[in-house]
C-alpha positions as semicolon CSV with decimal commas, in nm:
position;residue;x (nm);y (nm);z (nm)
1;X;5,303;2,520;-13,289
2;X;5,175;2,167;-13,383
3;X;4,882;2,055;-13,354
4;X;4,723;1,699;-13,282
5;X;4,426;1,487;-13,190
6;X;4,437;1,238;-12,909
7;X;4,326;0,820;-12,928
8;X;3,970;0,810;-12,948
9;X;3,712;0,504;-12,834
10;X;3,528;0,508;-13,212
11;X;3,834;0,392;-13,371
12;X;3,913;0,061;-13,336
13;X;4,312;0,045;-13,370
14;X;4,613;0,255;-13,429
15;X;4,577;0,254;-13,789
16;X;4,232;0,399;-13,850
17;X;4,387;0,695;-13,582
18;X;4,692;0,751;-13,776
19;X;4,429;0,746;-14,109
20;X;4,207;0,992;-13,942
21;X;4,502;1,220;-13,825
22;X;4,634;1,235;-14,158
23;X;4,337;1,324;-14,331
24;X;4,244;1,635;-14,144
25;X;4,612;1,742;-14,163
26;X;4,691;1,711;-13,777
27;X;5,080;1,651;-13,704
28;X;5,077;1,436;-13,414
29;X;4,856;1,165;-13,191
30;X;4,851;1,161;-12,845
31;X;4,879;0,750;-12,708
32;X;4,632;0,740;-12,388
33;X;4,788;0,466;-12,172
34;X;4,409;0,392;-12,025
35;X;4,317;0,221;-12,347
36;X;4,435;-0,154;-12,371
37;X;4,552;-0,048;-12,694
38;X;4,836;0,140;-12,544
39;X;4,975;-0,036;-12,251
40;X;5,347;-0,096;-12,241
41;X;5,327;-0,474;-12,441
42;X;5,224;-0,248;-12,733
43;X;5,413;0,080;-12,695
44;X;5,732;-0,103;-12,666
45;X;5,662;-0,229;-12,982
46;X;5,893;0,084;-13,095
47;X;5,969;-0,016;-13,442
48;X;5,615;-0,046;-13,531
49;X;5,544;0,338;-13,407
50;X;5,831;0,430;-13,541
51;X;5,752;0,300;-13,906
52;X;5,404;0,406;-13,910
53;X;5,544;0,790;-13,756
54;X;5,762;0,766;-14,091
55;X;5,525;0,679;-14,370
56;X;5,251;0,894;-14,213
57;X;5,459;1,173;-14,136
58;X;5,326;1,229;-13,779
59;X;5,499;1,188;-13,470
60;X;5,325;1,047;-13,124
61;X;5,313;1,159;-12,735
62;X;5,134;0,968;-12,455
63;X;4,886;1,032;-12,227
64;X;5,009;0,800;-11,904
65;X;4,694;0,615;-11,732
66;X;4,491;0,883;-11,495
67;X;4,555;0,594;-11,243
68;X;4,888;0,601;-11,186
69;X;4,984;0,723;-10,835
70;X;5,388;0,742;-10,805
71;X;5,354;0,872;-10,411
72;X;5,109;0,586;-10,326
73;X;5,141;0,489;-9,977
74;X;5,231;0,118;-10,100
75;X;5,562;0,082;-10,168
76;X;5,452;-0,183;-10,432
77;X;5,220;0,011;-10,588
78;X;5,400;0,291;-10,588
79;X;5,646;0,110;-10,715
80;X;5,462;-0,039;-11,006
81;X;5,356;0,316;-11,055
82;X;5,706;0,430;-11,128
83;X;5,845;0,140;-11,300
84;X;5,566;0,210;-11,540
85;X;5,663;0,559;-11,625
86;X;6,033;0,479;-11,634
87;X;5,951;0,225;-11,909
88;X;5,705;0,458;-12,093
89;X;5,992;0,707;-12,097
90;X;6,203;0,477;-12,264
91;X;6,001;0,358;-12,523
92;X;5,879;0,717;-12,590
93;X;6,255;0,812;-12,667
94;X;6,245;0,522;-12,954
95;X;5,959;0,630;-13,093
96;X;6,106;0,991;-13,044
97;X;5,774;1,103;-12,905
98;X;5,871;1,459;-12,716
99;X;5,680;1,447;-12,392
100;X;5,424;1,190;-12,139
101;X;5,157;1,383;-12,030
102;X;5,082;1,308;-11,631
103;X;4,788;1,374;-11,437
104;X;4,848;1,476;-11,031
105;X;4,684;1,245;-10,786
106;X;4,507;1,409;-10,571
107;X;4,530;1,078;-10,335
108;X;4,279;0,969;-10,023
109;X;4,066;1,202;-9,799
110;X;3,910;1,127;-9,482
111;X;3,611;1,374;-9,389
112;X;3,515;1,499;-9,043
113;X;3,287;1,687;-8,925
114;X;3,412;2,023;-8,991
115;X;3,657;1,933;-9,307
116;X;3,822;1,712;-9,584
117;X;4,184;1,569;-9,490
118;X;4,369;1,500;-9,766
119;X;4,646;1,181;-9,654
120;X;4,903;1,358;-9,859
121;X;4,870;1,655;-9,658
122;X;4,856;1,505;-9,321
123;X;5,157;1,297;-9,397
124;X;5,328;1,563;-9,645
125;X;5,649;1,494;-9,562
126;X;5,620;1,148;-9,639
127;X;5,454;1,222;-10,004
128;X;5,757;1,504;-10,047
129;X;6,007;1,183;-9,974
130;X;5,827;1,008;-10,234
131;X;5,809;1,275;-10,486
132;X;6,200;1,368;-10,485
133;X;6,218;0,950;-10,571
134;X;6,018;0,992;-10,838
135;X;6,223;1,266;-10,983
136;X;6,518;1,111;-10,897
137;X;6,405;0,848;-11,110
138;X;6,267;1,029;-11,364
139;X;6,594;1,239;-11,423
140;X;6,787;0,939;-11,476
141;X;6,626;0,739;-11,717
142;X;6,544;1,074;-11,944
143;X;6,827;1,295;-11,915
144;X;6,970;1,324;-12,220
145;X;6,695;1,207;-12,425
146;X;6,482;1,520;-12,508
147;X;6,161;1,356;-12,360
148;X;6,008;1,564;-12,063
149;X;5,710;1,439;-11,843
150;X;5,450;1,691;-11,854
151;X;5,212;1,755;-11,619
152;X;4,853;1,834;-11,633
153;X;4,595;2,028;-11,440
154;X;4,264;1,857;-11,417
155;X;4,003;2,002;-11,084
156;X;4,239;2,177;-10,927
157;X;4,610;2,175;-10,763
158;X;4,602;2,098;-10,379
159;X;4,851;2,261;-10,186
160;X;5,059;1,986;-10,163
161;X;5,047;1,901;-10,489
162;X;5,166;2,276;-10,582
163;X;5,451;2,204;-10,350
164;X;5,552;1,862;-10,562
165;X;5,529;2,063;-10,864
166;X;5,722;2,318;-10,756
167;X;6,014;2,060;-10,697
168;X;5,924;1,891;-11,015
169;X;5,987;2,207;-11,187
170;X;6,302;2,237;-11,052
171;X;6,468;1,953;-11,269
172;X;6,451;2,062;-11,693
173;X;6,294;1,661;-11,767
174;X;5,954;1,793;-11,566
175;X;5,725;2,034;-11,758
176;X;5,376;2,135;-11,789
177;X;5,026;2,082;-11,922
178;X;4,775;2,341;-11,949
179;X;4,430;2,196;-12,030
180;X;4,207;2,518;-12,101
181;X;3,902;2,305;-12,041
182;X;3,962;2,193;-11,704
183;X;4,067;2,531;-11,606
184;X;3,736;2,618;-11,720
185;X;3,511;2,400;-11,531
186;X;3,679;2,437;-11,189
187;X;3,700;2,851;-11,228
188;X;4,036;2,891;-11,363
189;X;4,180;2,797;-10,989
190;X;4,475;2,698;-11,130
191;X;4,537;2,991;-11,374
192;X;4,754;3,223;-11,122
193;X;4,994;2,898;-11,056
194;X;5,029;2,831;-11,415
195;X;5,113;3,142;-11,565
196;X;5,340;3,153;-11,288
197;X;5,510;2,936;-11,482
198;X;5,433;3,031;-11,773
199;X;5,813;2,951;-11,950
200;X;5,760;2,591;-11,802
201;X;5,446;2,559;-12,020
202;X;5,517;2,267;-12,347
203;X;5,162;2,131;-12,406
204;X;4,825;2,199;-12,390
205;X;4,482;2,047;-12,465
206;X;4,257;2,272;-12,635
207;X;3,884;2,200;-12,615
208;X;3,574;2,416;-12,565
209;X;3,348;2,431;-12,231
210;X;3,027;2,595;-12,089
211;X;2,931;2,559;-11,734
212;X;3,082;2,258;-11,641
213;X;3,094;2,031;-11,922
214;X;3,454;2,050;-12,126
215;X;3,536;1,832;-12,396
216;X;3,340;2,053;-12,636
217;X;3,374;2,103;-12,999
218;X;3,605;2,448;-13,033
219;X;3,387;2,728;-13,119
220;X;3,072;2,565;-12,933
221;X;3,158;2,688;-12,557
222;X;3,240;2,975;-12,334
223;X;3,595;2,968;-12,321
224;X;3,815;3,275;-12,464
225;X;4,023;3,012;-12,730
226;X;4,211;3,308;-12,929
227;X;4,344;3,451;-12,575
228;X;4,438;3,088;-12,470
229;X;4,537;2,929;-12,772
230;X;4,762;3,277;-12,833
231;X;4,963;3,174;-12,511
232;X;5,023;2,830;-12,637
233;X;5,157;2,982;-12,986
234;X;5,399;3,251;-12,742
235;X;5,509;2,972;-12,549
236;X;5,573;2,705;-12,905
237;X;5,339;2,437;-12,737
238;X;5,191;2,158;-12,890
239;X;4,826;2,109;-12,865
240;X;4,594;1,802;-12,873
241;X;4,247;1,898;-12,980
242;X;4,117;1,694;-12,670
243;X;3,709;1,653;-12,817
244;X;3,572;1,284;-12,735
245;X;3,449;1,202;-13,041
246;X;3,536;1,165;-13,446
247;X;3,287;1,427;-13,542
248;X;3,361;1,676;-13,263
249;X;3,730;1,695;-13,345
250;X;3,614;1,737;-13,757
251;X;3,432;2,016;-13,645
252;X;3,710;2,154;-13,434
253;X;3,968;2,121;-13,686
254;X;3,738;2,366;-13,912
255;X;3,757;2,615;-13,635
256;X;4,118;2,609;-13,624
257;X;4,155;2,660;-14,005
258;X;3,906;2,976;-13,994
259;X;3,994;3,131;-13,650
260;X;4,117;3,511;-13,665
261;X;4,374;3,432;-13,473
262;X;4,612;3,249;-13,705
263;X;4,785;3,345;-13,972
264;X;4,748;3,186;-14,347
265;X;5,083;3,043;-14,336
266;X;4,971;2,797;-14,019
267;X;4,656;2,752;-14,141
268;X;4,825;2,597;-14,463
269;X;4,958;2,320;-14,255
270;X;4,621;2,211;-14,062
């Protein structure tokens, strides 16, 4: 089970991340494609990864931009949408980064009186059409290449959107993301789907939480992190230590070398 640290805002480029990854002993860096720093100009820039992956000893994954909606009703933006993944994927298998991390769109809702509408559940089978394209896609341009796209839970899976996972699942380049904070904040709604699928499970982010602020320093919060992080050590998943700031993940990486849970041999290699 590795363990990493994702781009954060304090540092001002890719080497003073890969620095700060290297000094608290963290094995990989998670690229967040909503930073300018990381759009597709840059990441394509393989060799440069690559080179700095070498000397440093790390490897990389990326986060792909929270925007990005692959079932938008716009065929152009949806299309944009997907053309961007398809060439993340491919520079992510030069770099030999393992997985993109996806977030679910939860789309547009109308409200009336009595309810929310969600558009992707009014016109479901028209998001389902667009969802076995994006796989479609998707299986193409990474079969073969050991990266999956995995995807995260964030306020809670719609109904629809369990369906689209569901069909996701069904191809082995599709995978998912457990973030133990956001299951935290929204009341663990999406626990019972996940641990459905628990063998599908390849990557988590691991932060603490009270109430309903996440992001927290590990240790600091209300969430049970042996019994969580012991699922991501059954199931060999990586984990970014997702904490906002330089001093929260210093703080967090202590944790991880004193928690009960671990043995001395993995706490050697934080």
């Amino acid at each position: 089970m590795d363990f990493g640290m994702p781009a954060l805002i304090e540092n001002r480029n890719l080497e003073e991340t890969v620095s700060l990854c290297r000094e608290l002993g963290l094995q990989f860096i998670e690229l967040n494609m909503n930073f300018p720093l990381y759009q597709l100009d840059q990441l394509e820039n393989t060799a440069y990864f690559l080179q700095l992956a070498r000397e440093n000893h790390i490897y990389f994954t990326i986060h792909l931009s929270e925007d990005l909606n692959v079932c938008d009703f716009n065929p152009e933006v949806a299309g944009a949408y997907r053309r961007t993944v398809i060439r993340a994927l491919e520079a992510a298998e030069k770099m030999r980064a393992p997985l993109l991390n996806m977030h679910m769109k939860h789309g547009i809702f109308v409200t009336l009186p009595d309810r929310k509408v969600w558009l992707f559940e009014k016109y479901k089978e028209r998001y389902l059409e667009a969802v076995r394209e994006f796989r479609a896609l998707v299986d193409e341009a990474a079969e073969g290449t050991g990266v999956q796209v995995c995807i995260e839970n964030t306020d809670g899976y719609q109904d629809f959107e369990k369906e689209a996972i569901e069909f996701y699942l069904q191809s082995g380049q599709f995978a998912l993301t457990w973030d133990i904070g956001h299951s935290h904040v929204c009341d663990n709604i999406d626990e019972a789907f996940l641990m459905t699928h628990k063998e599908r499970l390849r990557h988590f982010h691991i932060h603490d939480a009270y109430g309903h602020k996440n992001h927290q320093t590990l240790g600091t919060g209300e969430i049970d992190l042996k019994q969580r992080i012991g699922i991501a050590q059954e199931c060999g998943c990586r984990c970014v230590v997702e904490t906002k700031t330089i001093e929260a993940l210093r703080r967090s990486v202590v944790w991880l070398k004193t928690a009960e849970y671990m043995d001395s041999e993995k706490k050697d290699t934080i």
